[in-house]
N, C-alpha and C positions, 0 to 999 in steps of 0.2 A: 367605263369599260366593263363589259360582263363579264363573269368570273367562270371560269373554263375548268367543268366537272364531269372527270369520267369516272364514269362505272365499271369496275373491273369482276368480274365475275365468266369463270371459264366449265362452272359445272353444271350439271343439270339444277337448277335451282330447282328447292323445293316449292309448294304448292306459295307457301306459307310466305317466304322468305321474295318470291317473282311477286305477291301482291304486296307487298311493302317497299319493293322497288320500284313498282308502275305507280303507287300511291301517294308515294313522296314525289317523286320525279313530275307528278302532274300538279303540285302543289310549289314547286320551286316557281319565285317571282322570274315568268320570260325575258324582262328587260336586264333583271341579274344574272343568270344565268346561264353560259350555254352547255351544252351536254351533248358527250359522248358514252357508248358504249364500248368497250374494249372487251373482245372474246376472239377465241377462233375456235377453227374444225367444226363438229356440230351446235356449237354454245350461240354462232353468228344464227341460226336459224329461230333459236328464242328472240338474240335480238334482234332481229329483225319484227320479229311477231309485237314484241313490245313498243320498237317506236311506230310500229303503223296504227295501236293503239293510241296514243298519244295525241294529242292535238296541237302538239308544239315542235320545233326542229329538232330531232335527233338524228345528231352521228353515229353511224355501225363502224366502229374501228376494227377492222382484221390485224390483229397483231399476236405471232405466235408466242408461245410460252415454251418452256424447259419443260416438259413430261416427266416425273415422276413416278414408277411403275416397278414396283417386286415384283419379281422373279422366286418361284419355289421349285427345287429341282425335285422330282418324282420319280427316281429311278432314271434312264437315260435321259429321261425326256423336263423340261420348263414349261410350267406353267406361269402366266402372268394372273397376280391379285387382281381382283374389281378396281376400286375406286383409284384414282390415280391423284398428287399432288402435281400444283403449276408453279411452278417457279416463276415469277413472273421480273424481266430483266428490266435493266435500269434504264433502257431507254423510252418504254412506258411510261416513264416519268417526267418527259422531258418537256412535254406540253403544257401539259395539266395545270391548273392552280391547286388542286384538289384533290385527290383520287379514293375512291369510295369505295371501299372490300364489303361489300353485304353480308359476302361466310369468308373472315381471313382462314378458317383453320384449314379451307382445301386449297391455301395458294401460301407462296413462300413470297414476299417481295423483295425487289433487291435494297442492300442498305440506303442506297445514295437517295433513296425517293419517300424515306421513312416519313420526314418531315411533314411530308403534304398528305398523309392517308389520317383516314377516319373507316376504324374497322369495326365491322359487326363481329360479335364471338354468339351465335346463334343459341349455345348451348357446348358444354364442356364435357359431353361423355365420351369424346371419343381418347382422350386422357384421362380425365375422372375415374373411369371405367375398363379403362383397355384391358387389362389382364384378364375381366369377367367377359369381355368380347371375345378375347382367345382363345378362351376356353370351352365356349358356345360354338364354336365352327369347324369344319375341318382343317383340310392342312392349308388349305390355299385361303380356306378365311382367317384361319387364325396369325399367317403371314399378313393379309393384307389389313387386319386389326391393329397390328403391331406396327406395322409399315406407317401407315394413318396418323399412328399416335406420336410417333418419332417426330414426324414431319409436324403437325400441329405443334406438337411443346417447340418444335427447332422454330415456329414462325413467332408463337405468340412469347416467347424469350428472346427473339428478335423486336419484335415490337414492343414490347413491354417495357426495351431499356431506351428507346427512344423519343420524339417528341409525339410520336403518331397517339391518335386519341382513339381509348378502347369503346366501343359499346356493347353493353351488357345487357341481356332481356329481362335481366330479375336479382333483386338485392341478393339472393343466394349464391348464382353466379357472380357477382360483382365481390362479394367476399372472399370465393371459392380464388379468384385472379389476382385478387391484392395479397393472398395469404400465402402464394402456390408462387407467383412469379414477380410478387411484390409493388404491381403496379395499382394504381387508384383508378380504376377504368371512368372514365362517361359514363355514369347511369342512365339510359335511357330506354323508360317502360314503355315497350311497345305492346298499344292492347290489343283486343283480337279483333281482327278486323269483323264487322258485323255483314251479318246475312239476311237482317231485316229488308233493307228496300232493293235489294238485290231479285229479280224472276226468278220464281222456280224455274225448275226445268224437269220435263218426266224422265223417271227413271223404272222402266218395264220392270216385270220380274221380281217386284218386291212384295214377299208376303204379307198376309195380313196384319200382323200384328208381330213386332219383333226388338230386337236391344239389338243398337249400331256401337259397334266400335271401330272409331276413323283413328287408325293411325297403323305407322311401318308396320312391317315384318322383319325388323331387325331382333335380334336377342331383345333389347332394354324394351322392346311393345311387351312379351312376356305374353305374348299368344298361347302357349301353354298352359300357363295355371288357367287363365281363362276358360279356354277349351278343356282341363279338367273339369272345372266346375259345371260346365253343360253336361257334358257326360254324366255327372253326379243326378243333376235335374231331371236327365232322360231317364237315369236308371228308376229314380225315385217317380215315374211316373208324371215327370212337370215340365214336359218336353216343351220348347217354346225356342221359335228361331233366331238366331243370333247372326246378323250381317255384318259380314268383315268391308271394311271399305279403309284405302290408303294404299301409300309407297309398296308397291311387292305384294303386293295382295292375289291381285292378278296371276304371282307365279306360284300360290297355295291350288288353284285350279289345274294349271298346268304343270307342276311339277317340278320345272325345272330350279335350276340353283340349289346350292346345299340345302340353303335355309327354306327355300319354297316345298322342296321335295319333304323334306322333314317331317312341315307343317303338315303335307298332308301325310303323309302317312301315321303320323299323332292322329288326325281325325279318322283316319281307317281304323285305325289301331283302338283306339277309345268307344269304338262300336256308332258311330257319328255320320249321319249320310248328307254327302253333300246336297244342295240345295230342296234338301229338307230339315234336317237340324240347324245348317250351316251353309250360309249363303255368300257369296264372293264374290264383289263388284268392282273389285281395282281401284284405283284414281279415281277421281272425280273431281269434275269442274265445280266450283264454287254455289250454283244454281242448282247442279244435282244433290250435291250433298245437303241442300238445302232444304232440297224437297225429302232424302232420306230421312235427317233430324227431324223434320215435323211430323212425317207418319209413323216413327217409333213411339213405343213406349218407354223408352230411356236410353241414358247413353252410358257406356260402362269404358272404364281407363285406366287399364290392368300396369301399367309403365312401370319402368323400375330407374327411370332418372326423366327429369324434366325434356321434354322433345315437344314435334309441334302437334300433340293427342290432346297436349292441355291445351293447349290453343283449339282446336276444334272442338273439346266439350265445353269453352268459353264460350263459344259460340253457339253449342246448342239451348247452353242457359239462357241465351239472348232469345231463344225461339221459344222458351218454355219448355224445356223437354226436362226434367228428371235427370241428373247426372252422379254416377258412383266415382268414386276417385281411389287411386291406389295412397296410404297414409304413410307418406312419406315428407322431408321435410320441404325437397323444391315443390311439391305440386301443393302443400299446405302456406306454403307461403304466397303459390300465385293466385289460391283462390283464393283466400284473405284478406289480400291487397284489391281481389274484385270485389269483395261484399259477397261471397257466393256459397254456403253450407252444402254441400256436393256430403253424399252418403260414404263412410270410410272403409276401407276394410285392407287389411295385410295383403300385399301382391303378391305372396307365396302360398297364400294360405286357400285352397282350394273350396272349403268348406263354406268360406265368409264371404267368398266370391258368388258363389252358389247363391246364399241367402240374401244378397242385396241384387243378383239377379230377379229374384222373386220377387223382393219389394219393388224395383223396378216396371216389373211385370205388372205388378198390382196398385201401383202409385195414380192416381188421380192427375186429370190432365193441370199444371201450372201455367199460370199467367207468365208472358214474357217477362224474362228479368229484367231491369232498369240499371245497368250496369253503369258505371262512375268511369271518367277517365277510356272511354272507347271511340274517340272521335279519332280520324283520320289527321285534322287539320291541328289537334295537338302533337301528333307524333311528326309532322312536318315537321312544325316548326322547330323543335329541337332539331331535327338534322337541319334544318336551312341555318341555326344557332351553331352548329358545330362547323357546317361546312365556309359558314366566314371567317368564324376567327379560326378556323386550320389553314385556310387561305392565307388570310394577314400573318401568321406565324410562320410559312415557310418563305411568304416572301420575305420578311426579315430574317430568317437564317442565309438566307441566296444575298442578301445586301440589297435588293430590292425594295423603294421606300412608296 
């Protein structure tokens, strides 16, 4: 009898985190397996997108969740925070052999169904971090920073004391969980998915010659030092364009959001003209971004804690592109564990930013990188290894033999 695994997942799934779900999920043996999605409200329009991908049966479960959502009063008036947590109820569990959290830190689950999950923890900043998030936003981000954070330590202190199996993206985070909430997570290294045999795809409007940096506009991207350090370039006569591309990027052209409005006015502010110093392309599909990485001249990775930017100059490495890294300890440890010597330099330090811009600028083209450990069908197979024996473990807690 096939063994009955749904996917839970109610947020807009990153770039990052949706191709590791359609990757694995087409990798699970069909005769063992079957599979569900479980989302509602807008999350059922991903999946839906996902299983028509697919070439095997999947179920779209409509099942709501518990909305979590701050409220900040403003004088007479309530504002509601961004990102909201899902409480996700115990009847969600009631099918399943299995139930798979890709990001637990944006869902609560209920206790009674602990036994049968295998959780992703993506990355830890949004508690590692939170107080440096609240401090970066206004009133209503720095509510929905806090909000965030409450909620993630209340889930993963929930799962942490039960049988449910962690997964961690990198021995740093897998430390950071055993030390913080005392559990021995699942280690399992997911590499960066490749962009070699993947199609470009055109993407207009790209300068000639320029440094891509692909990732949010949240605080910990650190869009700012970077963008000083252009400014510095421009002033010094070594003007050379710099393409933003990722999560919110989109709202540095338009304006909107605290953080988007900010960004650009830093770039007004700094003497910076858009889509000449500074060019802004949003999101992008896997294929575009593919084609971005290979007609740069380098890629630059200004972060200030592990996210998915190291995951995308993984990948540029994989194309041959020249990659700067901010020298800190998670992004020194992931490029390490790749075999990858990425250029260093302090994420605050404007000046060092500046000058490995340059080098970049002036780097000779490099041969694709030969990366260790990037295959697809080994990061399966670890979840297909976790999702049996979390199977056979909750049917022996249920007395199920």
């Amino acid at each position: 009898m096939a063994t009955l695994l749904h996917v839970v997942d109610y947020t807009g799934s990153d770039p990052q985190t949706a191709r590791l779900v359609e990757e694995v999920l087409a990798r699970l043996p069909a005769d063992d397996f079957a599979i569900g999605i479980v989302s509602s409200g807008t999350g059922l329009e991903r999946a839906h997108a996902l299983a028509g991908k697919l070439t095997r049966p999947i179920e779209v479960i409509d099942t709501p969740a518990l909305i979590h959502r701050f409220a900040v009063a403003l004088g007479p008036d309530a504002e509601f925070t961004g990102s909201p947590t899902y409480e996700v109820l115990g009847d969600t569990f009631n099918d399943p052999d299995v139930v798979w959290f890709p990001q637990l830190q944006f869902h609560l689950p209920a206790h009674r169904g602990l036994a049968k999950i295998v959780a992703g923890i993506p990355d830890v900043s949004l508690i590692e971090m939170a107080e440096f998030l609240a401090e970066k936003g206004g009133t209503v981000e720095s509510a929905s920073a806090t909000g965030l954070a409450a909620m993630a330590d209340m889930a993963l202190r929930r799962v942490a004391a039960s049988p449910a199996r962690l997964v961690a993206p990198s021995r740093r985070v897998a430390d950071y969980l055993a030390k913080i909430y005392g559990c021995s997570p699942a280690l399992v290294t997911v590499p960066t998915p490749s962009l070699r045999d993947l199609p470009a795809e055109p993407v207009p409007g790209l300068p000639p010659r320029y440094i891509i940096y692909a990732g949010g506009i949240g605080p910990l991207g650190n869009h700012e030092s970077l963008l000083m350090a252009q400014a510095r370039l421009k002033s010094g006569g070594q003007a050379f364009p710099l393409v933003l591309a990722g999560e919110g990027t989109a709202l540095i052209a338009s304006g909107t959001t605290h953080r988007g409005a900010y960004l650009k006015a830093l770039i007004e502010h700094l003497g910076l003209i858009p889509g000449e110093d500074v060019h802004v392309l949003g999101e992008l599909t896997p294929g575009a971004l593919k084609t971005v990485f290979s007609q740069s001249s380098g890629a630059v990775v200004p972060v200030l804690a592990e996210d998915d930017a190291l995951l995308a100059a993984g990948q540029a490495a994989e194309l041959g592109v020249q990659i700067a890294v901010s020298d800190m300890p998670g992004p020194r440890e992931y490029f390490t564990r790749r075999g990858l010597s990425p250029l260093w330099f302090r994420p605050g330090a404007a000046d060092e930013i500046a000058a490995v811009l340059g080098a970049l600028r002036d780097a000779a083209p490099r041969p694709p990188a030969d990366l260790p450990n990037a295959g697809w069908d080994e990061v399966a197979q670890s979840y297909l290894t976790l999702f049996r024996e979390q199977a056979i473990l909750a049917a022996s807690q249920s007395g199920v033999h």
